[in-house]
N, C-alpha and C positions, 0 to 999 in steps of 0.2 A: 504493500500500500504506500508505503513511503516512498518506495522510488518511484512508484507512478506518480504522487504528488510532487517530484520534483523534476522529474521529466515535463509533463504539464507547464510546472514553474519556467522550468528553460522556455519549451517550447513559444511561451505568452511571452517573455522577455527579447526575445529573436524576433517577434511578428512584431513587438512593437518597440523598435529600435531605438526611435528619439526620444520616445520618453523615458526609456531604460538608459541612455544613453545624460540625458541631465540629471535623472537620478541618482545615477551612479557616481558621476563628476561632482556633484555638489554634497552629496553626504561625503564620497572621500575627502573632498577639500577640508570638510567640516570636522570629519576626525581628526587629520593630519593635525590642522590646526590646533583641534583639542589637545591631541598629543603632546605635538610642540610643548605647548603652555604648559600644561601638566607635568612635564619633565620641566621646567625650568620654575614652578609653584613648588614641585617635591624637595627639589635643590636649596630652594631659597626657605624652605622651614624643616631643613633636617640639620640648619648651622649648627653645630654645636652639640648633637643630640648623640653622639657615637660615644662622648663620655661615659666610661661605667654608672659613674653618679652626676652626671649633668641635672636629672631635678633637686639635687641639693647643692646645688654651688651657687653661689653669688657672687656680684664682683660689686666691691666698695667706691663709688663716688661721689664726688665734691662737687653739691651747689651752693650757689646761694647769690644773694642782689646787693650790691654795694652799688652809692651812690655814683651814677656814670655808666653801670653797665652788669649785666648777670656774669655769672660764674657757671661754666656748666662743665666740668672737666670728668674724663673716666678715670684719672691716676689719681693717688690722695699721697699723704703726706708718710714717711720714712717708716715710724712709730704705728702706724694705724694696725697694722696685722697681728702685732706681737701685744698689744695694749687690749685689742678686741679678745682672743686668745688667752689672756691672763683674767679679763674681768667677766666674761662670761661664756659658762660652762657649755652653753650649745651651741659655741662656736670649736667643732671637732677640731680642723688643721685651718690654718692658712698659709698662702702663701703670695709668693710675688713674683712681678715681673715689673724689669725697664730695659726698654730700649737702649739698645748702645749702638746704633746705626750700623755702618757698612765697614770697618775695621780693614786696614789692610795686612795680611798674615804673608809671614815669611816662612816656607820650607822647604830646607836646604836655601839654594840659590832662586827658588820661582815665587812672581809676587800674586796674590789672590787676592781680589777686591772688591766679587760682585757677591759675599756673604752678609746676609744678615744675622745680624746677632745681637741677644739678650742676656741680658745678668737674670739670673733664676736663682730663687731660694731653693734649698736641699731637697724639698718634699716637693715640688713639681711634680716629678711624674707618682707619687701618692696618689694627688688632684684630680691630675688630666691621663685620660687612658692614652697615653702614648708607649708604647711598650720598646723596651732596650732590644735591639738584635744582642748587641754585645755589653758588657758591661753588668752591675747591679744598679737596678734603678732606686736603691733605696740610699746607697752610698756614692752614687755617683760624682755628686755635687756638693758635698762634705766640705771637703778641704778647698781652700784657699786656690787660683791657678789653674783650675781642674775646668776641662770641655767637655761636653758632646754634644758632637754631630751628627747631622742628617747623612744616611746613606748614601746618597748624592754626594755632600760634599769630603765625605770621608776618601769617596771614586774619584774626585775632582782633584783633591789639596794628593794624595797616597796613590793612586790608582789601584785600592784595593780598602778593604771595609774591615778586616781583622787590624786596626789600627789600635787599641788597647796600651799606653806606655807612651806612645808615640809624643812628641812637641812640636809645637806651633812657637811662633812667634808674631806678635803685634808689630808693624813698623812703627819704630822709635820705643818700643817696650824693649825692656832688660832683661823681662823674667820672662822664661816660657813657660805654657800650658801644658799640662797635661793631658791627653784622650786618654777618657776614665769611663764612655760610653760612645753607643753608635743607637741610632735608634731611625724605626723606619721614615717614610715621607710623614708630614704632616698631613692629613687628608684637604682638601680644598674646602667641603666646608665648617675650617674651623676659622674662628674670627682673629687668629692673627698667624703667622708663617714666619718661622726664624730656622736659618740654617745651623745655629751655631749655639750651645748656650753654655754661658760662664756662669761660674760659681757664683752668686749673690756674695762669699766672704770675701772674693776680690775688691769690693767695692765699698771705699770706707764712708759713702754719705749714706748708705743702709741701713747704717748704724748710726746715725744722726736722729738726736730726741728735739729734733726742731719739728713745729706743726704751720709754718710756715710755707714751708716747701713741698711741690709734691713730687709729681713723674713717678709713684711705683702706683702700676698696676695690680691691687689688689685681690683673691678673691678668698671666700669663706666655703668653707664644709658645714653645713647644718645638719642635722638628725632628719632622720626619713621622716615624712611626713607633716614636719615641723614649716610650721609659717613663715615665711623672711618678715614676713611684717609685724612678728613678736620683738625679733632684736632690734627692727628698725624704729622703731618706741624708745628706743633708750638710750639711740645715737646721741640726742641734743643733750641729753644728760653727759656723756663722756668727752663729749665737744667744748661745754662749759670747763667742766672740769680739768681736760689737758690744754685745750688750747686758749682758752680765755686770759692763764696770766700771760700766757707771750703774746698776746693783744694787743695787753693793756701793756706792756713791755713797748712794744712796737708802736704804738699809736696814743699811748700816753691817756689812757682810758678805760674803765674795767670793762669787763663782757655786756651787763650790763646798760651802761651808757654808751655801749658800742650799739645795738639793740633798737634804743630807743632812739636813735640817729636813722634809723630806717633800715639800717643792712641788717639781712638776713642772711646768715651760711650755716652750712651743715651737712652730715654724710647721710646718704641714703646707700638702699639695696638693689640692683639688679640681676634678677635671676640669668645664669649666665643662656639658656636659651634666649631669651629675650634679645641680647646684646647684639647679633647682627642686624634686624628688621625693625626695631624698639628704642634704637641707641641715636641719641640726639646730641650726643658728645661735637665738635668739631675737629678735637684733636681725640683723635682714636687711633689702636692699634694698627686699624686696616679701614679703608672706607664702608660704610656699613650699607645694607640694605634698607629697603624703604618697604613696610606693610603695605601702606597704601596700593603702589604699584602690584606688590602679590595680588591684591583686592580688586584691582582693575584688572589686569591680564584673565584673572579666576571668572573674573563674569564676561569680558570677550570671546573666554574657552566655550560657557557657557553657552552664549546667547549664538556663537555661530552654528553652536550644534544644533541645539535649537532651529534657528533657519533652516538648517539642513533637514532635520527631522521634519518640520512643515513643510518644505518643499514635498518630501515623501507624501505627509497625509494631504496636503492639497493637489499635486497629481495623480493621486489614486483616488481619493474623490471624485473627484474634476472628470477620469478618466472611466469611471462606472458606466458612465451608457453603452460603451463599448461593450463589455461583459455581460449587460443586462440579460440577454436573449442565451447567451452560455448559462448563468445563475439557473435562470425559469428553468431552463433544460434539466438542468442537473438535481432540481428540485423533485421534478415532477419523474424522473428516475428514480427516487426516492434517496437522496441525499439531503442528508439532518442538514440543520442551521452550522450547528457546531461542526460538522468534518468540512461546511465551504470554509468557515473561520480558518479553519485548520489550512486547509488548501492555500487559504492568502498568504497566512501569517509564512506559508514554507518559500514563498513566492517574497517575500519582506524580508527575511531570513537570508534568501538567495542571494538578492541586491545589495543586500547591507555584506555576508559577507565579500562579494568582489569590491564594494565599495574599501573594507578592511584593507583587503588585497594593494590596493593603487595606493591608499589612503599610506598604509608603508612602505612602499617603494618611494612614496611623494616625502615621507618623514627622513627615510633616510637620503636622499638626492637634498634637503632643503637644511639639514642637520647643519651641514660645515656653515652655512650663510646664517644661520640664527645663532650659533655661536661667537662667531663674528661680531653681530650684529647686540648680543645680550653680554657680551665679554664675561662668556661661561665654559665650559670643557664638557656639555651634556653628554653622555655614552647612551645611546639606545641599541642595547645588547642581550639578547636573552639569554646568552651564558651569564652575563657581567650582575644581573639583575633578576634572578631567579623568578622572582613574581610576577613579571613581566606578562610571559605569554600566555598563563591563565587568567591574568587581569584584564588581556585585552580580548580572550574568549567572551568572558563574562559581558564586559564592556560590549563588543558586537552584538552577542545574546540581547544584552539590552536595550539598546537601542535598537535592533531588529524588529522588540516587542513592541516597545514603547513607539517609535513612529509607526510599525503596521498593523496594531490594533485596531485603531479604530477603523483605519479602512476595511478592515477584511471583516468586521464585524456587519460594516458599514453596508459591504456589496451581499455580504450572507440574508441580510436583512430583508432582500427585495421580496414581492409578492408573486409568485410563478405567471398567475392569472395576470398579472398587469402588466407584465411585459412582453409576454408574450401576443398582447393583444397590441402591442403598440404605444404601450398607455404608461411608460416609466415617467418619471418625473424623480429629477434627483432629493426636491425639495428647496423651500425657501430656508431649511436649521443648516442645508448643506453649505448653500449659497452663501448663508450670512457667516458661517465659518470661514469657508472661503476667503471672505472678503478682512476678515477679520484678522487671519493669519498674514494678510497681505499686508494691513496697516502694519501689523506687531513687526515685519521683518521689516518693512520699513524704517518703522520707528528704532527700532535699533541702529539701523546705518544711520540714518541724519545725526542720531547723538553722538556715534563715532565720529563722524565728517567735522562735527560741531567742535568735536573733541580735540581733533588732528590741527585743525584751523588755529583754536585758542594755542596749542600745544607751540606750534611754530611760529607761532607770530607773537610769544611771548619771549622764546626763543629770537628772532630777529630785532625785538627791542632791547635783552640783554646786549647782542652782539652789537649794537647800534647807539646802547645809552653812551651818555658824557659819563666820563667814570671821573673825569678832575687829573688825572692822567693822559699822557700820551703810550698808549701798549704798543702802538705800530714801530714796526721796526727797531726794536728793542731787543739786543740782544744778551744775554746772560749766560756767563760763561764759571760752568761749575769746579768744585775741585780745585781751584786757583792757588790754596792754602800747600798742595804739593810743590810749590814753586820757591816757598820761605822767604828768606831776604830776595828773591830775584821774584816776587810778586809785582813791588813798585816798577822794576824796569820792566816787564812785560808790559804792564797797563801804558808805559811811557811810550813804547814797541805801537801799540794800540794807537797811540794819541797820533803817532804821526802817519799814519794811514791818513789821506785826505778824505776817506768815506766816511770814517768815525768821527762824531760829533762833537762827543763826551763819555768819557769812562766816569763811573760809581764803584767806590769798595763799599759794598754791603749784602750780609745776607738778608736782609729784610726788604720782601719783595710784596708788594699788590696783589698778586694774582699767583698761585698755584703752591707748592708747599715754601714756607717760609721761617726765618727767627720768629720766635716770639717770647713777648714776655710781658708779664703784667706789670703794671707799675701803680703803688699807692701812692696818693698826694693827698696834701692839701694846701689850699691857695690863702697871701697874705698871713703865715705865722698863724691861722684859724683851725687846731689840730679836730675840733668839732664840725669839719668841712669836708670827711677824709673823704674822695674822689679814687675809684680804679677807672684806671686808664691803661690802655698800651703802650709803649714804649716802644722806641726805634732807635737803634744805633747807626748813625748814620754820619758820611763825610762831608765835606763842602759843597760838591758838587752833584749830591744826588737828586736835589728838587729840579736843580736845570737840565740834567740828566732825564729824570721820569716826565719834564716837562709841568712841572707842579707851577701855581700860579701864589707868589706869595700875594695875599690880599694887605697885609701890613704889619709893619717892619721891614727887615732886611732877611735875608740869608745868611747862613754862619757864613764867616772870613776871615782869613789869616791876618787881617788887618787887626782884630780885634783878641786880643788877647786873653781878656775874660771869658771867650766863649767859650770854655772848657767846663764852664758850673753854667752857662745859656742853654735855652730850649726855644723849641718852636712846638708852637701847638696847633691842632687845625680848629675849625672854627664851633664845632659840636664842643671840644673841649672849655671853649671861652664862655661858649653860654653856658655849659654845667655850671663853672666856676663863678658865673656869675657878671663877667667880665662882658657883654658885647658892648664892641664896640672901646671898648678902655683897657685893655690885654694889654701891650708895650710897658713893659719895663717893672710890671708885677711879678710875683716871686711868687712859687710854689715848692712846697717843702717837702720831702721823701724820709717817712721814715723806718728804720732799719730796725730789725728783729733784735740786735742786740741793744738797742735802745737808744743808737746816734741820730743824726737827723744831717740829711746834705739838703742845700738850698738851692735853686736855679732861678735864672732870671729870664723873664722871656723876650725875648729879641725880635720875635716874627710871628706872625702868625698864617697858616698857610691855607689855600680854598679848600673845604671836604673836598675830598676823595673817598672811592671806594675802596678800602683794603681786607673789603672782605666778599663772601659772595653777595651779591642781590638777593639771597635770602634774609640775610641782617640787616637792621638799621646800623648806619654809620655811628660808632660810640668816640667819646675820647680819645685823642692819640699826642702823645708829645716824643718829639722828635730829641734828641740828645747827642751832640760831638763825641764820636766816638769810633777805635778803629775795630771793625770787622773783616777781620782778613777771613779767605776760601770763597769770594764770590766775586764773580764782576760784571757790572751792569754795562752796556754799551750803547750809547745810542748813535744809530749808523743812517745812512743818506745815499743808498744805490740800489739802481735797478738790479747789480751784479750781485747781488747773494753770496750766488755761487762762490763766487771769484774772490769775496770777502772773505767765506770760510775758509775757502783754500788757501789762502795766506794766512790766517791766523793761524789755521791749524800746522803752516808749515813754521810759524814763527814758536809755537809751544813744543813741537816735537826738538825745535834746536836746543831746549831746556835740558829736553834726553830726560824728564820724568820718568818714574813708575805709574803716572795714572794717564788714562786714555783722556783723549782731547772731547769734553764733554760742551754741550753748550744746549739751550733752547730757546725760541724768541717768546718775549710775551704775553702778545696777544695769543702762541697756542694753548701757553700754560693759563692764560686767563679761560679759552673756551673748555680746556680742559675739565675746569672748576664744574662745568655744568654738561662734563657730558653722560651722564644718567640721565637728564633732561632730554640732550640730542639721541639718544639710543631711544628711552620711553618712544620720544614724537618719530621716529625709524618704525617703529617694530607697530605704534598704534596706526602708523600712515597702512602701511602692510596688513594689518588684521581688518581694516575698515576699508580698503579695497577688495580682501578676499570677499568680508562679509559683501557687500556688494557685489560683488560677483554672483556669490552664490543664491544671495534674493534675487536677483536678475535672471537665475536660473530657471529659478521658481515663476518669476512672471512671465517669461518665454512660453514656459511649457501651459501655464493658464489660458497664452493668449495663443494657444494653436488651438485649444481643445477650446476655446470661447469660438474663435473662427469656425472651428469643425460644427461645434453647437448650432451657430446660425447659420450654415451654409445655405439653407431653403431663403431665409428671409434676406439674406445679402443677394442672393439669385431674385427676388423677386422687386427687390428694390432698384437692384440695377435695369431690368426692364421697363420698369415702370419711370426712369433718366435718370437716376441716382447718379451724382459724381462719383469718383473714382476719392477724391477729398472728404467728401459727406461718408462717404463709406467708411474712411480710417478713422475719421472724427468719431463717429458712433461706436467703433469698437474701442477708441482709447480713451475716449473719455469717462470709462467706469474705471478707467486701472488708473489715470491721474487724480481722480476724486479719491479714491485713498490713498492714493502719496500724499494728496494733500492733508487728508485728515491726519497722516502718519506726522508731519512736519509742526502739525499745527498742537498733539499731544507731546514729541519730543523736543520742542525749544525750550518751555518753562522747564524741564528737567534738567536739560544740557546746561541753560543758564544758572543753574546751582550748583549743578555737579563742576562747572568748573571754575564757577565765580571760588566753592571750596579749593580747589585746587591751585588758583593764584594766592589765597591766602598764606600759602609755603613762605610766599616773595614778599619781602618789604617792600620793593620796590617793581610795580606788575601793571600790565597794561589793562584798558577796561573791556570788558565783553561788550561787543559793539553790536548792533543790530542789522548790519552786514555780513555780519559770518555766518547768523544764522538766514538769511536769505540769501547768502550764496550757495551754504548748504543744504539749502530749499531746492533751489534753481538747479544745482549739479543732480539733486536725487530724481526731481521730476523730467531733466532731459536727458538721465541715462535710461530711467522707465518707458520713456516717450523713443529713444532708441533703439530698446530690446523689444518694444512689442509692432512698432512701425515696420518692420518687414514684416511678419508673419498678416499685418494688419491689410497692409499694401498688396500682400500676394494675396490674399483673402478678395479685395476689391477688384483686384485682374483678373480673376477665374472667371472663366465664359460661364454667365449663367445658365446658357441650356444645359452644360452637363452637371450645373452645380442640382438645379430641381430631376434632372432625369436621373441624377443619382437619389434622388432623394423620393 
């Protein structure tokens, strides 16, 4: 019985080619799709989840609101882990981590530079389920001097991974390391990636009982099932308590009267799941993930499956008259209700699975370009991924059900006697479904279109705002600090090139990773005024360098000799302070943990700038004389590029360095800042064409079986002088009437959904009433596209054979 019902299946699939033929194209696209997203949804909420005990770890950080600007940091201060750990009992282990950047190691005679590496406390791998190939992971990191490495770079630095004994050396270190472990890759998603990890007792500000300072990444063990939001109750208590007298140390004020000045700081808990898609830090381990984006991709996955599924139940609706006079037949041979059901659903079954069929050749052909495109390393592998291909059994299975239920119910349902007589009639419940499926898939693409519009054209105002800067041709030239005393003559090297404008020593840059550092003040000797601000160390020549506009004062200069204790501040800062407009030659005072106080005077004051993303409001910033050597800013003046770098680069290799000739210009490192934004508006432009396509599919195959429906009455209208225009006109104007109602329930939605989504942006364009009328205009003359031939061929059939067929 089965194989007759699928022979049957085939058979009906072959006799009706075009509509098997968009069926099958647009559920595939629709899975593929799903797929896609789904592996990159899975990815994006398993960060962190391979830990043995990932639901009980937290990671310790530091907020809080001083006057001038928030505090939102993932590191906290020296003391936090071992102070947590001593005062209460349900904090099992902690431990820590800080960055120590890209180190350059010496073994034997060969130099190694592209590791990263962190100072790690003893019980790391306690913590984190990372498992030693070689080594004890419990002793590993004990003693003072002591490494391990990633397998990788064990094969890189040795070219072999039995390295156990073995030494390293730091350029310009004395003391070698010891490899005291090897341990495997790091998986991808965990929220941060280091090749290399030294001993935390290497590092003597670890051991520093300042709560001033932070940079270690902390994290906590809590007891199974135990709440973070029990300990996290009792932070501000431990906070008064340790850090309150070095406060009032530093700022000459108890905790207190720190308080009721307005600032609020203190440690909170994040569950370390949370931390890649949750984590609103700026300065993080690794760049984090964004929820949100999970939450939109997850309903794109959705809603095109969805169209595709409607596509299925509105062409086999649509397509029932056809079968009618089969149904009656098979009735009145005495075939139940439920074996035609049977019969559809193996025919729904059929199509979905070839649809599966394409739908994965389409995921694997499309895999390497969404990777690309999502800057992910997806595997769709059913070795790699065991669950894989009964997932996607089930997954077919279900949607096989779910789209061909209703029709197969649908066509089962007919009456033998009425069709047989002539007399089917799909109904008006059919029609207004129909109709109803058509808005719905509409309505989805206009809010995509709507979506893509806002997406990129917030995107083009970034790239287009005044930042208060000049980013164009701006060049920045890394690692410069390998050059020592011969830094100042390279930059001199630099100056007399006629294309270079002006060279800057500084690492503190506008746009992409940069120095930073906080800086407390308060203005006029007023220590009940304390202000956070940023701070920048910067040379004479970096405002004319980045093209900065001083609005009043001067610029630092060699002429002036006190500018050694001068600042400049930009203009956010002077209205904190209190100052617009009367800034020149007022003092702001810094004071120090150990209880000194340095004074400055302000000399300039410079136009905001951005030196942060266009997600932040501009805060405080005071500029300070000072030298930072490893960085050089250029600003250059030629079409020649090329020709630029290649003399620089031949001017640093004369140095005969150990580090490679590294440089970026700034505007890429500025779009860089936002390219999650550029990829989201890539990948949504992409899902909101597919989805369009695939409703288009849907409205194609409506408007053949609409034509097929009226053949009789376009054959008799045409005799009776019917234009070949009046004819198209009457068949599309029931399909542009619900685009239109689709446009007219999807803008008030679109308008929120993305007015929320500028809300990200301090600084963000308005949702105009153009975008949604363009993406009116695009949805109703792609529909007016896809059904215009079928409409047009419909109108050119000679009506004698259209009624003699009929």
């Amino acid at each position: 019985m089965l194989q007759n019902y699928i022979k049957i299946a085939w058979r009906n699939l072959i006799r009706n080619r075009a509509f098997a033929a968009i069926n099958i194209t647009g559920l595939a696209i629709g899975l593929a799709t799903c797929l896609l997203i789904s592996l990159f949804v899975l990815d994006e909420i398993s960060f962190d989840r391979f830990h043995e005990k990932a639901n009980r770890i937290v990671r310790v950080v530091f907020r809080g609101t001083v006057q001038g600007g928030k505090m939102n940091e993932s590191h906290v201060m020296p003391p936090v882990a071992r102070t947590l750990q001593a005062n209460y009992p349900e904090v099992e282990q902690a431990t820590r981590l800080r960055q120590g950047g890209m180190p350059h190691y010496l073994v034997g005679n060969k130099l190694f530079n592209e590791e990263s590496m962190a100072f790690a406390d003893s019980n790391l791998f306690e913590v984190f389920s990372f498992p030693l190939l070689r080594g004890d992971s419990k002793t590993a990191l004990t003693q003072p001097n002591t490494v391990v490495l990633t397998k990788s770079t064990a094969l890189k630095l040795f070219g072999r991974d039995d390295v156990l004994g073995q030494t390293i050396l730091t350029k310009g270190g004395n003391t070698p390391l010891t490899v005291t472990g090897v341990m495997d890759e790091i998986p991808a998603n965990s929220h941060f990636h280091f090749d290399v990890f030294t001993s935390m007792a290497s590092l003597p500000e670890a051991q520093s009982p300042s709560w001033m300072t932070s940079e270690f990444f902390t994290y906590l063990v809590l007891p199974e099932g135990y709440s973070y939001k029990q300990l996290e109750v009792k932070l501000p208590q431990m906070v008064r308590k340790y850090m309150g007298p070095q406060i009032e140390t530093a700022f000459g004020m108890d905790y207190a009267q720190f308080q009721k000045k307005g600032n609020d700081i203190g440690l909170f808990l994040q569950p370390l799941t949370d931390i890649h898609l949750h984590s609103d830090s700026p300065y993080d381990l690794e760049a984090a993930g964004n929820i949100q984006y999970v939450y939109l991709f997850g309903a794109v996955a959705v809603f095109i499956l969805l169209i595709a599924s409607i596509n299925f139940m509105n062409l086999s609706t649509a397509g029932a008259s056809r079968r009618a006079k089969e149904v009656g037949i098979r009735k009145v041979m005495g075939s139940v209700r439920l074996e035609l059901a049977f019969q559809f659903l193996i025919e729904s079954l059929l199509l979905t699975a070839i649809a599966m069929l394409v739908a994965l050749a389409l995921v694997y052909a499309a895999l390497p370009l969404f990777n690309d495109l999502s800057g992910k390393t997806l595997v769709f592998s059913f070795v790699d991924v065991p669950w894989l291909l009964p997932g996607l059994l089930l997954f077919g299975l279900l949607v096989g059900l779910l789209a061909g239920s209703y029709p197969a119910f649908f066509l089962a349902s007919f009456k033998p006697v009425a069709v047989l007589k002539g007399r089917f009639n799909s109904g008006k419940n059919s029609i207004g479904l129909r109709s109803g499926l058509v808005v719905f898939q509409f309505f989805i693409s206009v809010m995509l279109m709507v979506g893509t519009t806002v997406v990129y054209q917030q995107l083009d105002y970034i790239q287009n705002k005044k930042l208060g800067y000049d980013k164009d041709q701006v060049l920045v030239l890394s690692n410069t600090w390998a050059l020592g005393q011969k830094e100042e003559v390279f930059r001199d090297l630099l100056l007399q090139d006629p294309r270079v404008i002006n060279v800057s020593h500084s690492g503190y840059l506008p746009a992409g990773p940069s120095n930073n550092n906080n800086f407390f003040v308060y203005p006029d000797n007023n220590a009940t005024q304390l202000v956070k601000t940023l701070r920048y160390d910067v040379d004479y020549n970096y405002i004319p360098t980045l093209g900065m506009e001083v609005v009043a004062g001067r610029n630092f200069s060699k002429s002036f000799g006190t500018d050694s204790t001068a600042v400049i501040i930009n203009e956010t800062a002077a209205k904190t302070f209190g100052w617009n407009g009367h800034a020149l030659n007022r003092t702001i005072t810094r004071p120090n943990s150990e209880g000194t106080k340095t004074t400055y005077q302000v000399v300039g004051v410079v136009k905001d700038f951005h030196f942060r993303s266009l997600h932040e409001r501009i805060t405080p910033l005071v500029m300070v004389l000072g030298k930072n050597p490893g960085t050089l800013i250029a600003k250059v003046k030629t079409r020649d590029i090329a020709g630029l770098l290649a003399s620089v680069k031949k001017q640093w290799v004369g140095f005969k360095t150990d580090q490679p000739f590294s440089y970026s210009f700034l505007n890429e490192r500025f779009m860089k800042t936002y390219e999650s934004e550029q990829k989201i508006g890539q990948i949504l432009g992409i899902f909101s064409g597919l989805t369009i396509f695939v409703a288009c599919l849907g409205l194609l195959g409506l408007a053949i079986f609409t034509a097929e429906r009226r053949k009789k009455e376009i054959g008799v209208r045409k005799v009776l002088g019917a234009s070949v225009g009046s004819i198209v006109g009457l068949l599309s104007k029931e399909f542009v009437r619900l685009v239109l109602i689709a446009i007219a329930l999807a803008s008030p939605i679109a308008w929120y959904a993305m007015d929320k989504w500028l809300q990200a942006f301090e600084y963000k364009i308005n949702v105009a009433w153009w975008m949604f009328a363009l993406a009116g205009s695009l949805a109703i003359a792609v529909a007016l596209l896809t059904i215009s031939f079928q409409s047009i061929k419909a109108a050119l059939t000679d009506p004698v054979r259209s009624l003699r067929a009929e």
